[in-house]
C-alpha positions as CSV (number, residue, x, y, z in Angstrom):
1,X,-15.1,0.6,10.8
2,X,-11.4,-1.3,11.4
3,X,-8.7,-0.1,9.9
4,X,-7.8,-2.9,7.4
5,X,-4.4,-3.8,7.7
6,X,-3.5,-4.2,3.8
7,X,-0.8,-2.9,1.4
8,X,-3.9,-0.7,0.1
9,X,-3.8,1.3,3.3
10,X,-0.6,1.3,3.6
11,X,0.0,3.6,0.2
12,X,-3.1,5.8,1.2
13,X,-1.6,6.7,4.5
14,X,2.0,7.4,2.7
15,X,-0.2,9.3,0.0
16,X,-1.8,11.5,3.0
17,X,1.8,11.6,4.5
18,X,3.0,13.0,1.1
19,X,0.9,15.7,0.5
20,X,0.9,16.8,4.6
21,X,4.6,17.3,2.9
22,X,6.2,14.3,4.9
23,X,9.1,12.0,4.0
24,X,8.5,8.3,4.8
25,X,11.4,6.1,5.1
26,X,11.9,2.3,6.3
27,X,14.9,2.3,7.8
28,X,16.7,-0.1,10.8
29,X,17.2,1.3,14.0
30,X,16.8,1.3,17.7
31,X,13.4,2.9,17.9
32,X,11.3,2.3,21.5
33,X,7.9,3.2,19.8
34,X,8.7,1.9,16.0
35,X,9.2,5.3,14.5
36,X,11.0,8.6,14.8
37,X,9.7,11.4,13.8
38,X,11.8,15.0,13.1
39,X,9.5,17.4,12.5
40,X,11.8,20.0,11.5
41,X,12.5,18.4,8.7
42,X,9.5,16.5,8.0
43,X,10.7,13.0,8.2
44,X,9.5,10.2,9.4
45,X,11.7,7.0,9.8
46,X,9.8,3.8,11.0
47,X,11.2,0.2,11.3
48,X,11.9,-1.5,8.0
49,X,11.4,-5.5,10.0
50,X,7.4,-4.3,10.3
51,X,4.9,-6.0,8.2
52,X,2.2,-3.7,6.4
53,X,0.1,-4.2,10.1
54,X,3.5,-2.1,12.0
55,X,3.7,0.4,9.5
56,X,0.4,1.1,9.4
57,X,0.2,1.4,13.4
58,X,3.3,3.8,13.1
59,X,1.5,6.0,10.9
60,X,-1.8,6.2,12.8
61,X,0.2,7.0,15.8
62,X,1.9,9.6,13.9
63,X,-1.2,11.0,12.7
64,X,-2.9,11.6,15.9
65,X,-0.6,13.7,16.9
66,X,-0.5,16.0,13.8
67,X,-2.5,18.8,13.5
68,X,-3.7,18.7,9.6
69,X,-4.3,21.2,7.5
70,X,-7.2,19.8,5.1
71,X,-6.6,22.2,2.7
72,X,-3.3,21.1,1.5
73,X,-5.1,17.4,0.8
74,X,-6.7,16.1,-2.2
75,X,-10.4,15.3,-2.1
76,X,-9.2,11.5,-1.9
77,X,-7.2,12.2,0.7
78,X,-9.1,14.6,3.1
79,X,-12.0,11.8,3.0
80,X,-9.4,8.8,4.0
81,X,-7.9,11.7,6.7
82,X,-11.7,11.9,7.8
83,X,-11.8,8.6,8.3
84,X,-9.0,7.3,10.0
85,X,-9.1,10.2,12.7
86,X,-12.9,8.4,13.3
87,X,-11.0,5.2,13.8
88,X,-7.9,6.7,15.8
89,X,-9.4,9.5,17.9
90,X,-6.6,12.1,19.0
91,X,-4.5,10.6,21.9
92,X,-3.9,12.5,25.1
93,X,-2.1,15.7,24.7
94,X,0.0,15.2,27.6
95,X,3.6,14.6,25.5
């Protein structure tokens, strides 16, 4: 199953982001990948000139390199979690 690129996806993966405990902002910037993420502070700032499609990208590449804990997640959430790690298997772990 695709990821579908829609505004709908878009505020389930900021929901997921949310409750992970995560600030998203769109902001401007000079970012090589599209995002920067500081982790000690649980922010992540991605380009605000990317259409729902960028964001979304941003966010899945975000995600794969989290390590979740399902338990802080709502039922909703944890399934849509479930799903897009199906999609976006974990990346290489040599960063």
């Amino acid at each position: 199953m695709p990821v579908k690129y829609t505004t709908t996806t878009l505020k389930k993966m900021e929901t997921l982001f949310e409750e992970l405990g995560y600030v998203i902002r769109y902001e401007k910037g000079n970012f090589q990948s599209g995002y920067c993420l500081v982790e000690n502070k649980r922010i992540a700032v991605i380009n605000k000139f990317y259409e729902t499609e960028g964001r979304i990208n941003c966010l899945l590449d975000i995600i794969a390199a989290m390590e979740v804990d399902n338990t802080q997640l709502s039922e909703k959430s944890a399934k849509f979690y479930k799903d897009i790690r199906q999609i976006a298997p974990e990346e290489s772990t040599n960063q």
